[in-house]
C-alpha positions in Angstrom: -7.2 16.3 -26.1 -3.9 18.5 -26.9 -3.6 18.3 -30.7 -0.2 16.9 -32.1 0.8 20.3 -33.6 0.4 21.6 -29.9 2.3 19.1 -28.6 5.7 19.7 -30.2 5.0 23.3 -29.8 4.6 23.2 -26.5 7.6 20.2 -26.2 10.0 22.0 -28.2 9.6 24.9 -26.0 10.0 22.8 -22.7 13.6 22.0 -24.1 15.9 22.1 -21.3 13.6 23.1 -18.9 13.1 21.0 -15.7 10.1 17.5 -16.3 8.2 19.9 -14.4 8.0 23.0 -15.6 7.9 20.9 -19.3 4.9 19.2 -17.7 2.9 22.4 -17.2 3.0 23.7 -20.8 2.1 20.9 -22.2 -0.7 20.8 -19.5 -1.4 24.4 -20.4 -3.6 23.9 -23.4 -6.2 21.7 -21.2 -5.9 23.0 -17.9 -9.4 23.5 -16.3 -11.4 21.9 -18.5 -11.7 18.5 -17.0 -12.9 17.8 -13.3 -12.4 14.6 -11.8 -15.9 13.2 -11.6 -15.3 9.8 -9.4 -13.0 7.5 -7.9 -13.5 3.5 -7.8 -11.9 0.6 -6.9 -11.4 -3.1 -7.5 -9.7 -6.3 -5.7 -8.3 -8.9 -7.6 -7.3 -12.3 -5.6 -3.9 -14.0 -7.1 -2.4 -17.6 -6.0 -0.5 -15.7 -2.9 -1.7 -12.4 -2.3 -4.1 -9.7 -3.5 -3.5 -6.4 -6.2 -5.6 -3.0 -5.4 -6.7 -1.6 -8.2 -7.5 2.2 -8.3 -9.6 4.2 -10.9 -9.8 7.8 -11.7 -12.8 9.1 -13.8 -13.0 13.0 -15.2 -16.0 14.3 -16.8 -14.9 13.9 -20.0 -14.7 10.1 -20.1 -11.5 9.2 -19.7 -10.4 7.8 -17.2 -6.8 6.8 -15.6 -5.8 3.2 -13.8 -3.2 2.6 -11.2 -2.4 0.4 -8.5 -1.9 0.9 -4.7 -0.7 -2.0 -2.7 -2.3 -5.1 -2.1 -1.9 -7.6 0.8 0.2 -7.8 2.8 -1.3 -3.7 2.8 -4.4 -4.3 5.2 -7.2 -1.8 4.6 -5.8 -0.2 1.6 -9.0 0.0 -0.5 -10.9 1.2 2.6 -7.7 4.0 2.8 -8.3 4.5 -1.1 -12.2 5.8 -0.5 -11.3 7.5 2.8 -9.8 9.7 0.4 -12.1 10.3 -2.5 -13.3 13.1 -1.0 -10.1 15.0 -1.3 -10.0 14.5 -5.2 -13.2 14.8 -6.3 -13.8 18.2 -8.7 -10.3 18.9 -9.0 -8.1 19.3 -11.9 -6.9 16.0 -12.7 -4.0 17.4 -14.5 -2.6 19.1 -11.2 -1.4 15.7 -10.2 1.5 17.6 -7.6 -0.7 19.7 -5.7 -3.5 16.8 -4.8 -0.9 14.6 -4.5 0.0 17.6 -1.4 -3.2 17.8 -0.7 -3.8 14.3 0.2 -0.6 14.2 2.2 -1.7 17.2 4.2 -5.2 15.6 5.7 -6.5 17.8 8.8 -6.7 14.9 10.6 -2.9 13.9 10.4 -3.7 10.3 9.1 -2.3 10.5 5.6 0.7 9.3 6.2 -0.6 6.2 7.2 -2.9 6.6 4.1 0.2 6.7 1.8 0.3 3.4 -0.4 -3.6 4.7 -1.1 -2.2 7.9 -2.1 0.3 6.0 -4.2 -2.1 4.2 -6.2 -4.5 7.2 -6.7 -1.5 9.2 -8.1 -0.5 6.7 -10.3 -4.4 6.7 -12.3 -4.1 10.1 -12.0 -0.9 10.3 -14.5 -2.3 7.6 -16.9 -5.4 9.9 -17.0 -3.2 12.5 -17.9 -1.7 10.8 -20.3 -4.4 10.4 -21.9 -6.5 13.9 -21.5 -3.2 15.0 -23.5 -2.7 12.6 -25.6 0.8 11.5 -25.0 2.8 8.9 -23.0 3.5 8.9 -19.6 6.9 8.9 -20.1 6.9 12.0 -22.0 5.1 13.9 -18.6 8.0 12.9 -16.9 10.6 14.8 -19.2 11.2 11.6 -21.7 12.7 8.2 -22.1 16.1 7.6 -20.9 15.2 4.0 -22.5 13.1 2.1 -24.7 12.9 -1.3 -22.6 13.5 -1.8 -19.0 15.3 -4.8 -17.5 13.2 -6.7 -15.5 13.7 -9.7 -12.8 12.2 -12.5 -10.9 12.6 -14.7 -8.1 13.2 -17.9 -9.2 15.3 -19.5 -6.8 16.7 -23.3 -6.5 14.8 -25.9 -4.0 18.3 -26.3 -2.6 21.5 -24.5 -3.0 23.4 -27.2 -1.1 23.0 -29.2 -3.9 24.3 -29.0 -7.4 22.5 -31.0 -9.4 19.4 -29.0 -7.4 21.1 -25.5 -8.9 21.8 -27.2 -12.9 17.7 -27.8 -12.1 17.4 -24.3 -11.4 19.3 -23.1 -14.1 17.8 -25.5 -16.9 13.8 -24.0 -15.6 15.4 -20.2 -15.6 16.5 -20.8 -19.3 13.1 -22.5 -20.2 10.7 -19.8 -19.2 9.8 -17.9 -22.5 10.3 -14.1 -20.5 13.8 -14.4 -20.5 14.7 -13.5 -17.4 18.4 -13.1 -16.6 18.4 -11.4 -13.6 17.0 -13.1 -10.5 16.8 -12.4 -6.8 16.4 -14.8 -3.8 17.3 -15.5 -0.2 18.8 -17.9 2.0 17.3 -20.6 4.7 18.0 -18.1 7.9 16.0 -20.1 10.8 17.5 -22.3 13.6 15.8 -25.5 13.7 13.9 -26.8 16.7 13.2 -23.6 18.4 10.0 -21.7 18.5 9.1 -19.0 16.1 10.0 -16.4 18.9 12.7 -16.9 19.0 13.5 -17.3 15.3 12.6 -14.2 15.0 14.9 -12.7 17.7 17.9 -14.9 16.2 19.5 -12.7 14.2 23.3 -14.1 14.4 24.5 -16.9 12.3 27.0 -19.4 12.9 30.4 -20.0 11.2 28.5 -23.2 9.9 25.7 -21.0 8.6 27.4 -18.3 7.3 29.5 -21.1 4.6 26.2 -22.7 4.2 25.2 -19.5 2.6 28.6 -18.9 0.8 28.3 -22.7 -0.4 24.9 -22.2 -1.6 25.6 -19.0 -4.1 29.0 -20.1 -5.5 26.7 -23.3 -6.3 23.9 -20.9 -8.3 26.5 -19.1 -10.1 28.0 -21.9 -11.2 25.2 -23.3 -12.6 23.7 -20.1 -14.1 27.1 -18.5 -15.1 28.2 -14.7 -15.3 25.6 -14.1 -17.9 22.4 -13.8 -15.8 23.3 -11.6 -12.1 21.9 -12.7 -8.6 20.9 -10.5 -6.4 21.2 -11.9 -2.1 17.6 -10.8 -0.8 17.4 -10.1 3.4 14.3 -8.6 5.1 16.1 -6.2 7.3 16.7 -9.1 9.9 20.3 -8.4 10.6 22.8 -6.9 12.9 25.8 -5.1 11.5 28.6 -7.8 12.3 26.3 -9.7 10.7 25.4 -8.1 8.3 29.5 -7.8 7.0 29.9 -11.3 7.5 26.9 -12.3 5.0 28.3 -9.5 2.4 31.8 -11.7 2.7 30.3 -15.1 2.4 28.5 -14.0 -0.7 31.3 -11.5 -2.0 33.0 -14.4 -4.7 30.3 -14.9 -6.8 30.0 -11.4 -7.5 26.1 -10.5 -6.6 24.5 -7.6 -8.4 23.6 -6.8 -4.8 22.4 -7.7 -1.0 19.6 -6.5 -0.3 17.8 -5.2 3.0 20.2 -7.0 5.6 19.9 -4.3 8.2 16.7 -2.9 10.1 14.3 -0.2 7.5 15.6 3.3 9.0 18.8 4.9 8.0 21.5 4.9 10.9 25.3 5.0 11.0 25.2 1.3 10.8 24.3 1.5 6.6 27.4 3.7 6.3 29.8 1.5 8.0 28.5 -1.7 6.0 29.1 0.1 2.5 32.4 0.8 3.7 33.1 -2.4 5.1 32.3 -4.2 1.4 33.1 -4.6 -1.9 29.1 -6.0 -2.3 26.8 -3.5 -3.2 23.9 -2.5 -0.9 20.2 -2.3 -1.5 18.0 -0.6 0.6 14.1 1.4 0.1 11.3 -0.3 -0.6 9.8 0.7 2.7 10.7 4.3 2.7 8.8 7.1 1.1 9.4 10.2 0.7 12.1 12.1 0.2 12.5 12.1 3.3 12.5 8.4 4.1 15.2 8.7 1.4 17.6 11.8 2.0 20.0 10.5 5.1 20.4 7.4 3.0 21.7 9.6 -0.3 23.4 12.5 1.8 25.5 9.4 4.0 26.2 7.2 1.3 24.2 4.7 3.6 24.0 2.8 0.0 24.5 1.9 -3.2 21.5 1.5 -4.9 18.3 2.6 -4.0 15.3 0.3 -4.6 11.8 2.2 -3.8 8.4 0.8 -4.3 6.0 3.4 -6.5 3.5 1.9 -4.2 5.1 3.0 -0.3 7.7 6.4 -2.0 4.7 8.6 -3.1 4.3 7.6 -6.6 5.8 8.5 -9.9 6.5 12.4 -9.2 8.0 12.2 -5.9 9.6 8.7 -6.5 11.1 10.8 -9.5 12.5 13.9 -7.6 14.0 11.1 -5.1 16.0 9.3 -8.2 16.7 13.1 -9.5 18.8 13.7 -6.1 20.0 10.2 -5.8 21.6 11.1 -9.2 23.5 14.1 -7.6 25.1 11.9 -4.9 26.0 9.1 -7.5 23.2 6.2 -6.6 21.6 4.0 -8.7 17.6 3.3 -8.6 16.2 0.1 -9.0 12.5 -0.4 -8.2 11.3 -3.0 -5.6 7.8 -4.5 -7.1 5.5 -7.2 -5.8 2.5 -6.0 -7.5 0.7 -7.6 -10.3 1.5 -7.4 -14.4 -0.4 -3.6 -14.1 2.2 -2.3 -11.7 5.0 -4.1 -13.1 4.1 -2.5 -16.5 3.7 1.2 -14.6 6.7 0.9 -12.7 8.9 0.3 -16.0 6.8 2.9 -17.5 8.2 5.4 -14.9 11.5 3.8 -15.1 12.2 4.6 -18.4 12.2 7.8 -17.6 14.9 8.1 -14.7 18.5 8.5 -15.6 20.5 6.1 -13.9 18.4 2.8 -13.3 19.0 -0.6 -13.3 16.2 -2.8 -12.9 12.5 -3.8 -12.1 11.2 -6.5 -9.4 8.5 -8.6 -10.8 6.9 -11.6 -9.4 4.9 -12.2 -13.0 6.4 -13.2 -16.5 5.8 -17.3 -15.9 3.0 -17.7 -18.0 -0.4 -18.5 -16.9 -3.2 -15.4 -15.8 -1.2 -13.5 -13.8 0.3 -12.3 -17.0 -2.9 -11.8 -19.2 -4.2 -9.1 -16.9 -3.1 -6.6 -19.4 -4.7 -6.6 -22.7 -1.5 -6.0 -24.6 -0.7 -5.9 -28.6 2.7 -7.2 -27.8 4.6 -9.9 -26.5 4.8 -9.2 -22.5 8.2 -10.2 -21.0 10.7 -10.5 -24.1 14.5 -11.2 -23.6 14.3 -10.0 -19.7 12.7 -6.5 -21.1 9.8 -5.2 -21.0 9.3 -2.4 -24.2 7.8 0.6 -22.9 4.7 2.0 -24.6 4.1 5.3 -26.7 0.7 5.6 -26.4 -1.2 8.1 -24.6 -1.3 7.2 -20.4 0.6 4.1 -19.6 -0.5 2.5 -22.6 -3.1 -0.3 -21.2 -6.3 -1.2 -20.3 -7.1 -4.2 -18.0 -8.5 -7.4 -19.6 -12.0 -8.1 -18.3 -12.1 -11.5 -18.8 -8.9 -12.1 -17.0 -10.1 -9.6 -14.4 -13.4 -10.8 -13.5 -12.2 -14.6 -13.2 -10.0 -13.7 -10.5 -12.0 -11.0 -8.3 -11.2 -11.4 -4.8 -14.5 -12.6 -2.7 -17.1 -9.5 -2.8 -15.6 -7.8 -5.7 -17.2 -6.7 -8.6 -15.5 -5.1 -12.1 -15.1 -1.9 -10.8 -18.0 -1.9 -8.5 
């Protein structure tokens, strides 16, 4: 492990140098003295879907956690051994070139291996961390930020009725994490037709479309301009209707609408950001910088909103925010994995300049927020506090852990 005197040598002399290049001499000291020695996995099964842990061992005894994605991710942990071939005996601290080299299979399949790749990356930077001795955070060039805003998706049984949305707003103000920012969608189905053709319905009616302007000016009357909303779509839309949503919901001043048009960039992104005063959300399913770069380069946005586990992790995730930056746009991070991902993901985003904030699905209480073995209050005041200890900080809870494997699993068998 680098000693502290080393490390302010080697950070003072990383002043103003690119994350990267600060990275390396800090790495310097330790390079090729570690090898990773194995890979492992574990599943854990939570009240609606499941969380993919990911292990990485060296041969020094430490060892690094991430997470890749869970379900709806089919296969993933299956993906996550398919590679452990392709990391096993290298340097763990030359994160960017196996990170390359697991994108660059001979067989052409990592692509389709990438929210494995994800969650092997991440490990590998907490194991970093740690073989150095510092925080995550630091690796990445430093904090931008000592807490991260995080929100949830509380939402209100019905938004046609008031009394429904003071509900709603009384449970939001109730829940001891805080939360004041909150994301939801709308009813979008046509009753008494098949699913078919739900799914092919993709206009809504005048009727509809007030519905859904009724139903928001009804939230933010009950929750006030103190907390934002944020109008979540699953990329279900056309672009007439697409402006027509970002109109109805335009008065109570969302943070954003997100997702209303189909995954890929086209000219249609473009011609809704310039057809609204909303802002537009879009990422979670790109990765890459490439995924990324027509949206940036075409203003086909306004805030970007990648998932560490789909965009390639924290480095590339990082150089995608670092050209974002150049062309004006906002990250926020889409998140739907457990209390470890939601605590990496902040982690990272404390280190990105412009940023808004973190998806979470935890912070109500119960197990799904004791899977961390923290020293600290989790969720305080919407925030999150980010860690200064070596890695990202945290360990898994065993207890916690093993009470909730998913069927088969064992702690990290």
């Amino acid at each position: 492990m680098i000693s502290r005197r080393d490390f302010l040598r080697y950070g003072g002399a990383a002043a103003g140098a690119s994350f990267l290049a600060h990275y390396h001499q800090l790495a310097a000291a330790e390079k090729g003295k570690t090898r990773i020695r194995d890979l492992k996995t574990m599943v854990v099964q939570g009240p609606e879907r499941n969380y993919t842990f990911v292990k990485v061992i060296s041969d020094a005894g430490l060892f690094g956690i991430g997470e890749a994605y869970g379900s709806p991710g089919v296969g993933v942990k299956e993906q996550v051994h398919a590679l452990r071939e392709e990391i096993i005996g290298k340097d763990p601290l030359e994160i960017d070139a196996i990170y390359t080299g697991m994108g660059r299979r001979t067989d052409g399949s990592a692509h389709a291996l990438m929210r494995a790749v994800c969650g092997i990356e991440m490990a590998l930077w907490d194991l970093s961390g740690k073989t150095l001795g510092v925080p995550v955070h630091t690796l990445l060039g430093g904090k931008f930020r000592n807490r991260v805003k995080v929100y949830d998706h509380t939402a209100p049984r019905d938004m046609l009725d008031k009394a429904s949305c003071r509900e709603w707003a009384a449970r939001i103000r109730s829940y001891p994490s805080g939360f004041t920012a909150h994301k939801f969608g709308f009813p979008h189905t046509t009753p008494n037709t098949d699913h078919a053709r739900d799914l092919a319905n993709r206009i809504l009616t005048t009727k509809e479309l007030n519905q859904i302007r009724q139903g928001f000016e009804n939230c933010r009357e009950a929750i006030g301009f103190d907390h934002d909303i944020m109008v979540h779509c699953h990329w279900e839309y056309d672009l007439r209707t697409s402006i027509q949503i970002a109109d109805a919901v335009e008065g109570m001043k969302p943070l954003w609408l997100e997702d209303p048009l189909p995954v890929d960039y086209s000219e249609a992104w473009k011609r809704l950001c310039y057809s609204t005063k909303v802002p537009i959300c879009t990422g979670e399913n790109l990765f890459r910088r490439h995924g990324f770069k027509d949206f940036i380069v075409n203003a086909g946005c306004d805030i970007l909103h990648p998932d560490l586990r789909n965009s390639g992790g924290f480095l590339e995730t990082k150089r995608i925010a670092d050209m974002a930056e150049v062309f004006g746009l906002p990250m926020a991070t889409h998140n739907t994995g457990s209390q470890l991902c939601t605590w990496a993901t902040v982690h990272w985003a404390s280190s990105i300049r412009d940023y808004i904030h973190c998806e979470t699905i935890t912070g109500r209480g119960g197990w799904m927020d004791q899977l961390l073995a923290l020293d600290r209050p989790y969720i305080k005041g919407g925030y999150i506090e980010i860690s200064d200890k070596p890695g990202l900080g945290v360990d898994l809870n065993p207890d916690v852990v093993k009470a909730h494997l998913a069927t088969g699993e064992t702690w990290w068998g």
